[in-house]
ZAMARGU-4260 file (C-alpha; in steps of 0.2 Angstrom, whole numbers, plus 5000, padded with zeros to 4 digits):
<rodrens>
0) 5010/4699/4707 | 4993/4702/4703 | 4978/4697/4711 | 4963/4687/4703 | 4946/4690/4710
5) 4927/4680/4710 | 4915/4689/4699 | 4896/4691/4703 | 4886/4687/4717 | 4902/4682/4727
10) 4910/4700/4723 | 4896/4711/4731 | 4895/4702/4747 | 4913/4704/4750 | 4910/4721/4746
15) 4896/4723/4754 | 4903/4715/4771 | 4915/4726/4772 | 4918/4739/4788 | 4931/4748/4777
20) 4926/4759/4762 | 4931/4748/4745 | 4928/4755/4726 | 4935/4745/4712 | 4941/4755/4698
25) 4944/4753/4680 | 4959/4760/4671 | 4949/4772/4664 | 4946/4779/4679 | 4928/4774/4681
30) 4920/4765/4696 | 4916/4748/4695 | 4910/4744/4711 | 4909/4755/4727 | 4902/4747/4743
35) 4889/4753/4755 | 4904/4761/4768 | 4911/4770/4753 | 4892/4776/4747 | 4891/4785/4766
40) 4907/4792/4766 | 4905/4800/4752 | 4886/4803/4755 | 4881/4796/4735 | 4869/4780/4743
45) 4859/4766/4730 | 4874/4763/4721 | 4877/4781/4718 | 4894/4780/4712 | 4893/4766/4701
50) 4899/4770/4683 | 4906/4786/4690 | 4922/4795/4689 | 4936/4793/4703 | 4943/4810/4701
55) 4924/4815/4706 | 4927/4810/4724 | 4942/4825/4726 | 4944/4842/4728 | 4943/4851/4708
60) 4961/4856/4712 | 4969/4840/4711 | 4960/4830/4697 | 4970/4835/4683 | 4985/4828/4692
65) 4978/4816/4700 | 4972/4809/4682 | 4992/4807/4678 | 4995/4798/4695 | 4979/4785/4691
70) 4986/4782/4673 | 5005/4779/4680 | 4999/4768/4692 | 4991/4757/4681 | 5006/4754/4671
75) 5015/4749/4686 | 5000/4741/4693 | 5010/4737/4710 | 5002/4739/4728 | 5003/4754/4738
80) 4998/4765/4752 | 4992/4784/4748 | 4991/4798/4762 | 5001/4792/4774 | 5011/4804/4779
85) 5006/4817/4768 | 4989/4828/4765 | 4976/4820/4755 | 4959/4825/4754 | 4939/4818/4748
90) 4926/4826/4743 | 4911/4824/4748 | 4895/4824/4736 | 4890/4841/4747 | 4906/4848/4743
95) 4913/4843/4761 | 4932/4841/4761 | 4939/4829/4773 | 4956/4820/4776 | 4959/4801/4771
100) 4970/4788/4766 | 4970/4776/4754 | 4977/4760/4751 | 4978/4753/4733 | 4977/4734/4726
105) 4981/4727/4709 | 4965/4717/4703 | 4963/4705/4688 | 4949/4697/4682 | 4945/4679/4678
110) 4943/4689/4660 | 4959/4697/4659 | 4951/4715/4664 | 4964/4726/4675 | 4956/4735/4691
115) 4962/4743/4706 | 4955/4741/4722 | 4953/4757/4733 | 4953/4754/4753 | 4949/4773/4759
120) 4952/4777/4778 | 4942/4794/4786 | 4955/4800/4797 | 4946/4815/4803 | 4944/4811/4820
125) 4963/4807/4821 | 4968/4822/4809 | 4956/4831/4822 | 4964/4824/4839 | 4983/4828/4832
130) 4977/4848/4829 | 4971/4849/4844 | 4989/4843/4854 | 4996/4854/4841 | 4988/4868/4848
135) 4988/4862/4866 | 5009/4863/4864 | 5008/4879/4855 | 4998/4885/4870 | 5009/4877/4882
140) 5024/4884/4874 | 5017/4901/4875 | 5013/4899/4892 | 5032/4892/4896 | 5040/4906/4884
145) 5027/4920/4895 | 5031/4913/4913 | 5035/4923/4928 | 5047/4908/4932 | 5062/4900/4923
150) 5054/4881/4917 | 5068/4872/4914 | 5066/4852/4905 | 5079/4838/4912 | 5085/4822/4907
155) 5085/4810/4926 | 5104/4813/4923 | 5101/4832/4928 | 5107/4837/4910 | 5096/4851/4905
160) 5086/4848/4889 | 5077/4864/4887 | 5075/4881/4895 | 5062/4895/4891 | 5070/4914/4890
165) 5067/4918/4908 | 5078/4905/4910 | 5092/4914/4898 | 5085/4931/4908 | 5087/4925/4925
170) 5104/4916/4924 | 5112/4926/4911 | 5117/4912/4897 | 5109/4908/4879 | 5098/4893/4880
175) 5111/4884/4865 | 5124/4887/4879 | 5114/4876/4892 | 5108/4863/4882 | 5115/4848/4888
180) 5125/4854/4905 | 5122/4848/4919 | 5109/4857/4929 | 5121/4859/4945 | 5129/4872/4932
185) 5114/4884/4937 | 5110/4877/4955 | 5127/4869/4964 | 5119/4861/4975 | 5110/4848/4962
190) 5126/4840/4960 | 5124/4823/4959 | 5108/4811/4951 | 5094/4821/4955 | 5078/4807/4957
195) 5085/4801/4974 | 5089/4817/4985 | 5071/4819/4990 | 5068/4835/4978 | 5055/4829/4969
200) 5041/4828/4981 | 5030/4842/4975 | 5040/4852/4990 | 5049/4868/4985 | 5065/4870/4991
205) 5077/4885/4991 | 5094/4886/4985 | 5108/4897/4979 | 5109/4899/4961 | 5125/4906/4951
210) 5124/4916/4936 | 5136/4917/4921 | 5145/4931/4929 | 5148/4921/4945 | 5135/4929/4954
215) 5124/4922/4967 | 5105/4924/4969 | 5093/4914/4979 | 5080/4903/4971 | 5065/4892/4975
220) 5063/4875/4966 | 5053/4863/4963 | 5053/4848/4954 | 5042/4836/4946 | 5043/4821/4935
225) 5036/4814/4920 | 5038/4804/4903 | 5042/4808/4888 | 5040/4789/4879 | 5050/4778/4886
230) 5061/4793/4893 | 5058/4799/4911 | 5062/4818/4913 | 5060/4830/4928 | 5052/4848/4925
235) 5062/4862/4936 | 5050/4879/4941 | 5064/4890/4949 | 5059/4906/4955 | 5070/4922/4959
240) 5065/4926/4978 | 5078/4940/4978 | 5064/4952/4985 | 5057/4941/4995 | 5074/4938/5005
245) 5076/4958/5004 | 5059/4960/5013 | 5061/4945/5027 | 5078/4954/5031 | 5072/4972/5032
250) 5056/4961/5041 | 5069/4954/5053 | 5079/4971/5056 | 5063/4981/5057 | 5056/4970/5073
255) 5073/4970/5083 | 5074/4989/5080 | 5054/4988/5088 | 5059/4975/5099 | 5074/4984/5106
260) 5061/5002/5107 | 5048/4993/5115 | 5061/4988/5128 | 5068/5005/5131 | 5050/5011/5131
265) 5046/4999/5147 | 5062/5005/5155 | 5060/5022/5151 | 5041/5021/5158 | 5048/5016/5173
270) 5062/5028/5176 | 5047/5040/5174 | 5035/5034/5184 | 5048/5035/5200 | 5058/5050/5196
275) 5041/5061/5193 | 5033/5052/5205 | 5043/5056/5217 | 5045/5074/5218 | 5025/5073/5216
280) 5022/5065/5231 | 5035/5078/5242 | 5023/5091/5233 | 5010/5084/5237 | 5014/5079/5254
285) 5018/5099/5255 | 5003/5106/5249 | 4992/5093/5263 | 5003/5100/5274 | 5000/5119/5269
290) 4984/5120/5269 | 4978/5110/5286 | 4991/5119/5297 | 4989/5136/5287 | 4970/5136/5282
295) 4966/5150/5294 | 4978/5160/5285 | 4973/5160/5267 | 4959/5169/5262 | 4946/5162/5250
300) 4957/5163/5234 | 4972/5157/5243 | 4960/5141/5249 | 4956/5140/5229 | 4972/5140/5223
305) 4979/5128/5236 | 4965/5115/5233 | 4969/5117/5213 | 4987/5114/5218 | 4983/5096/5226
310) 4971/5091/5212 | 4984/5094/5199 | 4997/5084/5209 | 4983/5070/5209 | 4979/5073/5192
315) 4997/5071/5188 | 5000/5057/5197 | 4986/5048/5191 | 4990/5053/5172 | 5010/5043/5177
320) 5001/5029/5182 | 4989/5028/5165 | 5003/5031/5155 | 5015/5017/5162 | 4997/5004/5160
325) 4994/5011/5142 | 5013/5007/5138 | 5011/4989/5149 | 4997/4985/5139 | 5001/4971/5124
330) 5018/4971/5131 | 5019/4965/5148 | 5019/4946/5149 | 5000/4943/5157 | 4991/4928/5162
335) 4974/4921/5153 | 4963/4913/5165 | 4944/4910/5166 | 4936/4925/5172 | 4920/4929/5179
340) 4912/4945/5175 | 4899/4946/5187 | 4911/4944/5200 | 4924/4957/5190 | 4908/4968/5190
345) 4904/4968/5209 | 4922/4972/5213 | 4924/4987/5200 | 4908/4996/5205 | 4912/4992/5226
350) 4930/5001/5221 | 4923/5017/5212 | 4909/5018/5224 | 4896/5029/5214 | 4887/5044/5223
355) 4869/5040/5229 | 4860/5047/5211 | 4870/5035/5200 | 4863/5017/5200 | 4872/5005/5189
360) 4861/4989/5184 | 4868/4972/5176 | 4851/4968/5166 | 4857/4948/5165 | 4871/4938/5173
365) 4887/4938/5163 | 4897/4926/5155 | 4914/4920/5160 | 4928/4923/5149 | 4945/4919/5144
370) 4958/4934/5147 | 4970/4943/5158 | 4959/4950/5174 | 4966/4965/5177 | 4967/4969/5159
375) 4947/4965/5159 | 4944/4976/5177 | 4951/4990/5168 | 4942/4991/5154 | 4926/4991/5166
380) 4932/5000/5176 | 4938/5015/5163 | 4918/5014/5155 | 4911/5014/5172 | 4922/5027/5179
385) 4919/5038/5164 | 4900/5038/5164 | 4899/5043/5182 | 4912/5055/5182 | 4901/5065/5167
390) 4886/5060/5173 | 4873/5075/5175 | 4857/5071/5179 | 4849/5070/5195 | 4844/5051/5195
395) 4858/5043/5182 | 4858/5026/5178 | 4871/5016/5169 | 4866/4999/5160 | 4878/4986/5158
400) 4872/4970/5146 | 4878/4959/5133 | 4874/4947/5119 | 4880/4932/5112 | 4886/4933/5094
405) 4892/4920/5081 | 4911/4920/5086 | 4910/4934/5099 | 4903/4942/5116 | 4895/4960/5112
410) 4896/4970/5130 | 4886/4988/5132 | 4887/5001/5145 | 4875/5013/5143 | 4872/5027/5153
415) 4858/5042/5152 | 4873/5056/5154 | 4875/5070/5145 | 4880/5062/5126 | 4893/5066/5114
420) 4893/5075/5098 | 4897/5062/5083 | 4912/5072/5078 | 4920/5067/5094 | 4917/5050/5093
425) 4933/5046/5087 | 4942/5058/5095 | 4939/5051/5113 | 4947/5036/5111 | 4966/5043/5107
430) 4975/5048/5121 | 4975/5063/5132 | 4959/5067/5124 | 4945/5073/5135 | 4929/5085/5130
435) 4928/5095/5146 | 4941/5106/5154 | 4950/5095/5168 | 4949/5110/5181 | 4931/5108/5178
440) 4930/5086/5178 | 4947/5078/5183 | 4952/5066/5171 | 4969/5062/5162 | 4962/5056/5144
445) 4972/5040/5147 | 4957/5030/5150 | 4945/5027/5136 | 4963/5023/5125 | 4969/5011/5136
450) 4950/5003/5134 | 4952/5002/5115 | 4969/4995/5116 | 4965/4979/5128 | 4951/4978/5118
455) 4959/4975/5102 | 4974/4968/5108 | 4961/4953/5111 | 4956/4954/5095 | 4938/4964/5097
460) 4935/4981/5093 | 4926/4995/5103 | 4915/5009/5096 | 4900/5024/5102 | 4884/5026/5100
465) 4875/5043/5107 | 4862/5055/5108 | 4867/5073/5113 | 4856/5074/5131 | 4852/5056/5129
470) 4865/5047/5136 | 4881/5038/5127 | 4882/5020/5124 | 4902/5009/5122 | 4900/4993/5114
475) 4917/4985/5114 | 4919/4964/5109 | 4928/4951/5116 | 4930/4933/5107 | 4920/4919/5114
480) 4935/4908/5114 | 4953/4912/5119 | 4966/4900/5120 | 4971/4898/5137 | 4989/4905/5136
485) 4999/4919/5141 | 5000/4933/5132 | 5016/4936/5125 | 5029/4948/5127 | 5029/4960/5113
490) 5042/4968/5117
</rodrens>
């Protein structure tokens, strides 16, 4: 049925009022009327495209068919929707293409005269907005098709929907072959409806996969939901943690094999301790003997060798006992108390006694810390004990301070000895090193090791600083906040 419409004055301010783009066109195909929307869209303003040809407003490359369309059109002279659904484009009067959709009306004049009525629709920001999710999926999808992990898509029934080809690589079926199944097909143990059993809390669980062949591997999954319309799905990541299960058993095999080492260690420290021991002290008790109730019959060498033979039953005896503390040490259950060092101080020096020309000062009183005493004393003890046992000036002095850093106490002890040469400054710390000939200074090169070992079973860490002739200063760290438990047995 054809519609009639006003003419005049009346036609342009319906026009005119407008928010849509409207032209009127003749079945010529010339414009009639084109309101102010359909001016800007086009960009031809002050009635621009009055008297103007439709097939003006598209692309060259359709006008000639277009013309066929119009003239079709106007035989039928029926209303209908254009563009929906299918590319149509504008031109602009700057040669800009863009997308729109147009909606056609069958007019008649008061005067008999056929027209058609043109509503045009820009769509670019919608034509705009659907590229941009297409290439969001096609990003997504290449993302999915890339991953690491199988993604698998589900219904909230568990039947799987999609798969990407880790999925087909992982389990060992063509995606077309899971389509459908139920999910428990991959994972047993998601047997059942899948929302309720608490998998779906952003937690990731693992399971026992099966594969094609019957074979089981272990898995990590995760789940998570969401919509798809009025559909709800679930997203499954599930990761092969083969090697991960690997390393945590060769993990679990490697610390019983050092847990059952470290246990024949301690009682093979002991069984040394007393069966070398003992002979040492009948040696020793044999030498003492020898060489009070014979001194008068040795001469000078056999009074020479005699007293090297009891400082090497000493020395040995004391390199026993440093070995079975070096092997105690981060082993041996100990007990973390407050300790004060001042205190600790006083005690090691009155223990080691230092000849009459070595004064040891504390520049400033000492903080109390958090650690095993005895494992503290001896690291004191050891850096004290070393710089007067090398000590080789006539007035020495050993300097013990400290400051506070952010998370830790720095300690010195600095002496003005003899130095060390920095090639050696590693050296001294590994065991059973020592710089001078222990005929010549005893010592059993157990000492400054068993010092960086305490040290850095607290977590600190000890280094050297020196000047040949100048002296040698240990800095060592301890933290300024250790939690007040035992140490564990590391065995």
């Amino acid at each position: 049925m054809k519609n009639h419409i006003l003419e005049g004055q009346t036609l342009d301010w319906l026009l005119s009022s407008a928010a849509d783009a409207l032209i009127i066109v003749d079945p010529e195909g010339r414009i009639v009327l084109a309101n102010p929307p359909a001016e800007r869209l086009f960009g031809y303003p002050n009635q621009g495209l009055n008297g103007q040809m439709l097939e003006m407003l598209m692309p060259e490359r359709f006008r000639s068919a277009h013309v066929t369309e119009r003239t079709n059109f106007f035989s039928q002279l029926r209303a209908r929707p254009m563009g929906v659904g299918m590319e149509l484009r504008g031109q602009r009067s700057d040669g800009a293409e863009i997308p729109i959709e147009v909606s056609l009306s069958p007019l008649e004049t008061d005067r008999g005269l056929r027209l058609v009525m043109a509503t045009i629709h820009d769509v670019s920001l919608r034509k705009r907005a659907e590229q941009a999710l297409l290439d969001s999926e096609a990003r997504m999808r290449a993302v999915v098709d890339t991953a690491a992990d199988a993604i698998i898509t589900l219904h909230d029934t568990g039947a799987i929907e999609s798969v990407n080809p880790r999925t087909e690589q992982l389990f060992g079926y063509k995606s077309e072959a899971l389509i459908g199944q139920s999910i428990s097909l991959l994972m047993p143990a998601l047997s059942g409806a899948l929302p309720g059993d608490g998998l779906t809390n952003g937690a990731r669980h693992e399971l026992a996969g099966r594969r094609a062949d019957g074979s089981e591997l272990p898995v990590e999954l995760s789940l998570s939901k969401f919509r798809v319309g009025d559909h709800r799905m679930l997203a499954a990541v599930v990761r092969d943690i083969t090697e991960r299960k690997q390393s945590e058993e060769r993990q679990r095999a490697l610390m019983q094999e050092i847990t059952t080492a470290n246990e024949e260690l301690t009682n093979f420290a002991y069984v040394v301790s007393h069966d070398l021991k003992a002979p040492l002290r009948g040696i020793g008790s044999l030498a003492d003997w020898l060489s009070h109730d014979y001194a008068d019959k040795f001469d000078a060498e056999g009074r020479e060798h005699m007293r090297l033979l009891i400082r090497r039953v000493h020395r040995m005896s004391a390199l026993i006992d440093g070995i079975l503390e070096y092997s105690r040490a981060g082993r041996i259950k100990e007990t973390s108390t407050w300790v004060d060092l001042n205190a600790l101080v006083r005690e090691v020096v009155d223990l080691l006694a230092p000849p009459s020309n070595v004064e040891i000062i504390v520049t400033r009183p000492l903080p109390t810390v958090v650690a095993d005493k005895t494992r503290i004393q001896q690291v004191f003890q050891n850096l004290l004990s070393n710089s007067i046992k090398y000590m080789d000036k006539p007035a020495g002095q050993i300097r013990i301070d400290w400051v506070k850093q952010e998370r830790a106490y720095r300690f010195s002890v600095a002496d003005n000895g003899p130095g060390i040469e920095q090639r050696h400054f590693e050296r001294i710390f590994q065991l059973f090193q020592t710089l001078t000939p222990r005929d010549q200074v005893e010592s059993t090169g157990v000492g400054l090791a068993l010092v960086k070992k305490i040290v850095e079973m607290y977590g600190g860490h000890v280094w050297l600083e020196s000047v040949v002739g100048a002296g040698s200063t240990f800095f060592f760290t301890l933290p300024q906040h250790t939690p007040a438990m035992s140490m564990e047995n590391q065995a």
